[in-house]
C-alpha positions in Angstrom: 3.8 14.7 -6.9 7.3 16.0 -7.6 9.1 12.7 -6.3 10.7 12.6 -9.7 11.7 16.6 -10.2 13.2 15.9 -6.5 15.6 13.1 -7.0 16.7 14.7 -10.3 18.0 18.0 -8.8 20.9 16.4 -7.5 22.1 14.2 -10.4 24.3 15.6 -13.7 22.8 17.7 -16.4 22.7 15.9 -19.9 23.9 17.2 -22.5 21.6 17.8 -25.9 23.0 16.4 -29.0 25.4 18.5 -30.8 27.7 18.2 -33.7 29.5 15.0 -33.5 26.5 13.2 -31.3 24.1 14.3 -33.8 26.3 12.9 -36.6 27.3 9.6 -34.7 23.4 9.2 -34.0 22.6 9.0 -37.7 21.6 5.1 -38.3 19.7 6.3 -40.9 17.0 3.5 -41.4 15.0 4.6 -44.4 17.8 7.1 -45.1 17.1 9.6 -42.7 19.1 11.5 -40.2 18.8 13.6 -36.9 19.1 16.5 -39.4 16.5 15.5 -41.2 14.0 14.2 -38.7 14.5 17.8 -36.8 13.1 19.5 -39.7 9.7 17.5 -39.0 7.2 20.1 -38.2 5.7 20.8 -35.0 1.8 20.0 -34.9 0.4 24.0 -33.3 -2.3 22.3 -32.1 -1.2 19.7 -29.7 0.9 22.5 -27.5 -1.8 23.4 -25.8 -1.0 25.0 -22.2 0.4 24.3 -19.0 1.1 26.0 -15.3 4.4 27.2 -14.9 6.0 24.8 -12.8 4.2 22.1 -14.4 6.1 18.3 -14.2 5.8 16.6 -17.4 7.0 13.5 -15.9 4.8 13.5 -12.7 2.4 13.8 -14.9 3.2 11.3 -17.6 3.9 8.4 -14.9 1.5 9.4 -11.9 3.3 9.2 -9.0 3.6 5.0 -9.2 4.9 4.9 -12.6 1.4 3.3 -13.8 0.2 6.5 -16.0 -0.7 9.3 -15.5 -2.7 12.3 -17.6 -1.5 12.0 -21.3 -2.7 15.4 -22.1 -1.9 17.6 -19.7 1.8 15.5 -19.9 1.8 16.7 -23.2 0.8 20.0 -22.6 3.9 20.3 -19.8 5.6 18.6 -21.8 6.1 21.2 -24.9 6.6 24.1 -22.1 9.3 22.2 -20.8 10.6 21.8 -24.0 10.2 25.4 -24.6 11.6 26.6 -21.3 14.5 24.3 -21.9 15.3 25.7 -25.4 15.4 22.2 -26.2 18.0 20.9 -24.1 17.6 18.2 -21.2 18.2 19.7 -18.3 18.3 18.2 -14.9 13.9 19.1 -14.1 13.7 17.5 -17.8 15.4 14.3 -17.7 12.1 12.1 -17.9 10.3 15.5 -19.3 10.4 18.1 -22.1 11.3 15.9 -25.7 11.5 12.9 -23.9 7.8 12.8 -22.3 6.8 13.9 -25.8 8.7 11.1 -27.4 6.7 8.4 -25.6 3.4 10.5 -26.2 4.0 10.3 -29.5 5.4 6.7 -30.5 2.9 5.3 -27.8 -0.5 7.0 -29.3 -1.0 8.2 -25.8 -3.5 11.1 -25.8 -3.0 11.8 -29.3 -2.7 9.6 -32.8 0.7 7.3 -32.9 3.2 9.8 -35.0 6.6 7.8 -35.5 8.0 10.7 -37.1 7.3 13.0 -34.5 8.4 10.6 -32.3 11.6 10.5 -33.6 12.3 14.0 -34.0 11.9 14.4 -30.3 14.2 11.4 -29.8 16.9 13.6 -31.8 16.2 16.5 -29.8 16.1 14.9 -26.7 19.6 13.7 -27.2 22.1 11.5 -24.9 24.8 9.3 -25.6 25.1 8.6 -29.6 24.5 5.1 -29.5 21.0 5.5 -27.2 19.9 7.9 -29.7 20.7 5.3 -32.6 18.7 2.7 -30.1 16.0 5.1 -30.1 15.5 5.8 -33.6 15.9 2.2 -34.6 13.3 1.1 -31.4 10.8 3.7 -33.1 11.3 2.6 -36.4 10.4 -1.2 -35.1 7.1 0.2 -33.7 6.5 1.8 -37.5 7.2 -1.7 -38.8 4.9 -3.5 -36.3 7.4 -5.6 -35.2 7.6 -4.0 -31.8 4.2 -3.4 -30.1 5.1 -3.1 -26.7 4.6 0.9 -25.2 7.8 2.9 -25.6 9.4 4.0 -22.5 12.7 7.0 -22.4 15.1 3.5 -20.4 14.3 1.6 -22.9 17.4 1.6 -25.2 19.8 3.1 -22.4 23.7 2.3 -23.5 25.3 4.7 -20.7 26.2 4.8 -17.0 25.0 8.4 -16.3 21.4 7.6 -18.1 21.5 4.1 -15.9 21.3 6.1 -13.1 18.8 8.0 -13.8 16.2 5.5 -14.7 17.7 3.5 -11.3 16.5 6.4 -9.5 13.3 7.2 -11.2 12.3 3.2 -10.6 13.6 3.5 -7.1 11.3 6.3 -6.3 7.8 4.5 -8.3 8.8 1.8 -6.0 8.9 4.0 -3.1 5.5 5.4 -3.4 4.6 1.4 -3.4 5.9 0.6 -0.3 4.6 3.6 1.1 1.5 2.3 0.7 2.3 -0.9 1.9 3.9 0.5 5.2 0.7 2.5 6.2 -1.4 -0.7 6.2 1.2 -2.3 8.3 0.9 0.3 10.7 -2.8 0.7 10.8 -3.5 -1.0 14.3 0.3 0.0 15.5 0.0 2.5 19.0 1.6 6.1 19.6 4.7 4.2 21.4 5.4 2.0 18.9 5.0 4.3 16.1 7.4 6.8 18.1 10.2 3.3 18.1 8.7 2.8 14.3 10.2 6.6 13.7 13.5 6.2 15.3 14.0 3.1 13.3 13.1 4.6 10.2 15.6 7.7 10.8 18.5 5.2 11.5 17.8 3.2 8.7 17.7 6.1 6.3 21.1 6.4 7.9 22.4 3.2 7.6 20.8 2.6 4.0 22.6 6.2 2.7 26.1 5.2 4.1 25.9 1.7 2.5 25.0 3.4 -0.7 28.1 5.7 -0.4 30.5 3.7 1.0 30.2 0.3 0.6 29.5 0.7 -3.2 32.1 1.1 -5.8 30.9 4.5 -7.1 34.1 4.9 -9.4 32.0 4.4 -12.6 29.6 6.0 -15.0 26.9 3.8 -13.3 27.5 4.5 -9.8 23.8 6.5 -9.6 22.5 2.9 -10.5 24.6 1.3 -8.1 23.6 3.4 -5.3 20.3 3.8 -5.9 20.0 -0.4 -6.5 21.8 -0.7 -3.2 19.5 1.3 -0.8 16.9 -0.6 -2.9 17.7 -3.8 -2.2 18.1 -3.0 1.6 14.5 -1.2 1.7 12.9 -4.2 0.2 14.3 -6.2 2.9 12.9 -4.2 5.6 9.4 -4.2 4.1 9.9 -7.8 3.8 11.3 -8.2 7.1 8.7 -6.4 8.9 5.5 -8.2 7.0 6.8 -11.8 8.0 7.4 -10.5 11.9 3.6 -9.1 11.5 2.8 -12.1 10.6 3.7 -14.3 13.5 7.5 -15.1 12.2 10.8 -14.4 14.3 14.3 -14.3 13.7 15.8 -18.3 13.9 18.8 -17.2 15.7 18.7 -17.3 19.6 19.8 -15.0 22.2 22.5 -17.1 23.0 23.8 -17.1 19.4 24.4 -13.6 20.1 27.9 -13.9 21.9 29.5 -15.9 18.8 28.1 -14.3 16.7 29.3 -10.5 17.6 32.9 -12.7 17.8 33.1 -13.2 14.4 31.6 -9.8 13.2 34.0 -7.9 14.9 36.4 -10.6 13.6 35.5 -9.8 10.0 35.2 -6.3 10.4 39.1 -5.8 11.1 39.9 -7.6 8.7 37.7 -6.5 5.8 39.4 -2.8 7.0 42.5 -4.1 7.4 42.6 -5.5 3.5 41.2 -2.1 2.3 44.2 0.0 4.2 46.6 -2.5 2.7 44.7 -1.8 -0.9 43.9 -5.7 -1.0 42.3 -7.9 -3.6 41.6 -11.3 -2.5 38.8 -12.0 -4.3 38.8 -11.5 -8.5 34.8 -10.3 -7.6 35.4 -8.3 -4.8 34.2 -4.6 -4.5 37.0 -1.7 -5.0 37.5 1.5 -6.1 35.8 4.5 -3.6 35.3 1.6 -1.1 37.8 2.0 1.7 38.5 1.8 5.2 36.6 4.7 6.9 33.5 4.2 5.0 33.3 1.0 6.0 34.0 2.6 9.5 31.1 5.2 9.2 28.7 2.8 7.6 29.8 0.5 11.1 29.1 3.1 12.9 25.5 3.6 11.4 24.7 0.3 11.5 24.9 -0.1 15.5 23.0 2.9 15.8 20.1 1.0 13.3 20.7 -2.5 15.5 19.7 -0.6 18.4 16.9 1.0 17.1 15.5 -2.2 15.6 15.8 -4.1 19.0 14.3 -0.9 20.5 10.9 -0.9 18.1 11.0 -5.0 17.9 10.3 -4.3 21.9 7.5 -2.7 21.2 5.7 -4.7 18.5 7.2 -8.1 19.3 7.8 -8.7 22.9 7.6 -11.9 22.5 11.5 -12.0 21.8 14.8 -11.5 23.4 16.6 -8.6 22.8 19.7 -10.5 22.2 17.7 -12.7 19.5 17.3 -9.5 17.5 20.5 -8.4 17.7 21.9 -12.0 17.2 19.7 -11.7 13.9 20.8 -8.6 12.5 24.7 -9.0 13.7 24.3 -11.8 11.0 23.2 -10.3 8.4 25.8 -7.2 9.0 28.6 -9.9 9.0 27.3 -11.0 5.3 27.1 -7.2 4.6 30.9 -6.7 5.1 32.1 -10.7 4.0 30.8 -9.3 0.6 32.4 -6.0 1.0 35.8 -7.9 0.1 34.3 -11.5 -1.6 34.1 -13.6 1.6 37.1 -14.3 4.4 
């Protein structure tokens, strides 16, 4: 229930609008500013209460990100707000004046109020220019123009905010898959489930050290980056898995393996060897925090996944050479690290 609360702890705190954000947010449609839309009273009776501890978000989204309880959202929601004193903190990001933002411009659990709406979307602050894309998204709603629901990523402008709805998306998807996996492994035995978990723990490996070290993480946006990266590669293995369920294998042949490992090791030297000489060969390639030891430790992570992937394919899929695994995923790593640099 806290997936959310969880993956915020460990990102930046926002800060609320002050001052010059306040004033730079001011694209007064109608004529009115974040000054004036704060003085918009509060309605007493829709504060209700809420447990301490309460997650406004959880509550808001459900776990999925396919709704929730509107209500008791709201209720959290204006003791977070409260217990903030009416900042965004890190437990608030998708909570507090944001969740009752949404409430409000979306109707959800209590009448539409754009004016509510928007004096949350002043207090809940952020960049200048998402604010302005807030108000002005809010006022399309009041014209009719806009009918679709209102959501807090909707009118993101900045790296840090990118992040977080990266990973708030990343974690709805999660629970998804989640679901997805158990069904897969409904008929699996306690072996293979015991090869299942020592994949699973090297891939959690492998999938962190891509994120950290094979991403440019030099920007504003590198929480979406990384986030967007493990994505992908968690996609894949669902993917991956469901089509070997279902009868498929990998095309490559055990005897591809030899060749193959040739021209990964081949690659990998030189894909180290352009980031110690601070290299650009490519005007796409990746840069920045990527350099020659990550890609070392990310190597390093990935062998240690290869081997637990033949090691639980053994088990499921016996049907198959080792080597043709291995052959398979050596590939896929060689693609992996060609990209690292934009190709040989």
């Amino acid at each position: 229930m806290h997936t959310i609360r969880l993956l915020l702890m460990s990102l930046t705190l926002l800060a609320p609008p002050t001052g010059s954000a306040l004033a730079a947010a001011d694209a007064r449609p109608h004529g009115a500013t974040c000054h004036d839309r704060l003085q918009v009273p509060l309605p007493e009776a829709d504060v209700g209460t809420a447990p301490a501890g309460c997650a406004a978000a959880t509550l808001y989204y459900g776990s999925d990100g396919k709704g929730g309880d509107p209500v008791a959202a709201r209720h959290c929601a204006y003791r977070e707000r409260a217990g903030a004193g009416h900042t965004v903190s890190r437990e608030t990001v998708f909570g507090g004046s944001g969740v009752l933002m949404m409430l409000y411009a979306n109707g959800q659990g209590v009448p539409r109020d754009i004016a509510l709406a928007s004096r949350f979307a002043c207090e809940y602050g952020g960049a200048p220019a998402e604010i302005r894309g807030r108000l002005q998204h809010l006022q399309w709603i009041a014209d009719g123009t806009d009918t679709a629901p209102m959501d807090i990523c909707d009118d993101i402008t900045s790296g840090m905010m990118s992040g977080f709805c990266a990973h708030r998306d990343a974690g709805f998807a999660r629970v998804a898959r989640n679901r997805q996996w158990q069904a897969l492994q409904s008929d699996w035995t306690p072996v293979q489930r015991d090869a299942w978990s020592a994949l699973r723990g090297a891939a959690d490996d492998y999938f962190g050290h891509v994120g950290s070290d094979e991403i440019d993480l030099s920007g504003t946006a590198r929480g979406a980056f990384a986030a967007e990266a493990r994505e992908t590669l968690e996609i894949q293995l669902l993917a991956d898995v469901q089509r070997f369920e279902h009868g498929d294998r990998p095309a490559q042949t055990a005897a591809a393996l030899a060749p193959l490992d040739r021209q990964l090791n081949t690659v990998y030297r030189e894909v180290r060897a352009r980031l110690q000489a601070g290299a650009s060969p490519h005007p796409y390639a990746l840069s920045g925090t990527v350099n020659a030891d990550g890609v070392r430790d990310t190597q390093r992570a990935w062998l240690r996944y290869r081997d637990a992937w033949v090691a639980f394919a053994a088990t499921r899929w016996p049907d198959t050479e080792g080597d043709a695994w291995r052959a398979w995923l050596t590939e896929t790593r060689t693609a992996a690290l060609e990209a690292i640099t934009g190709g040989p």
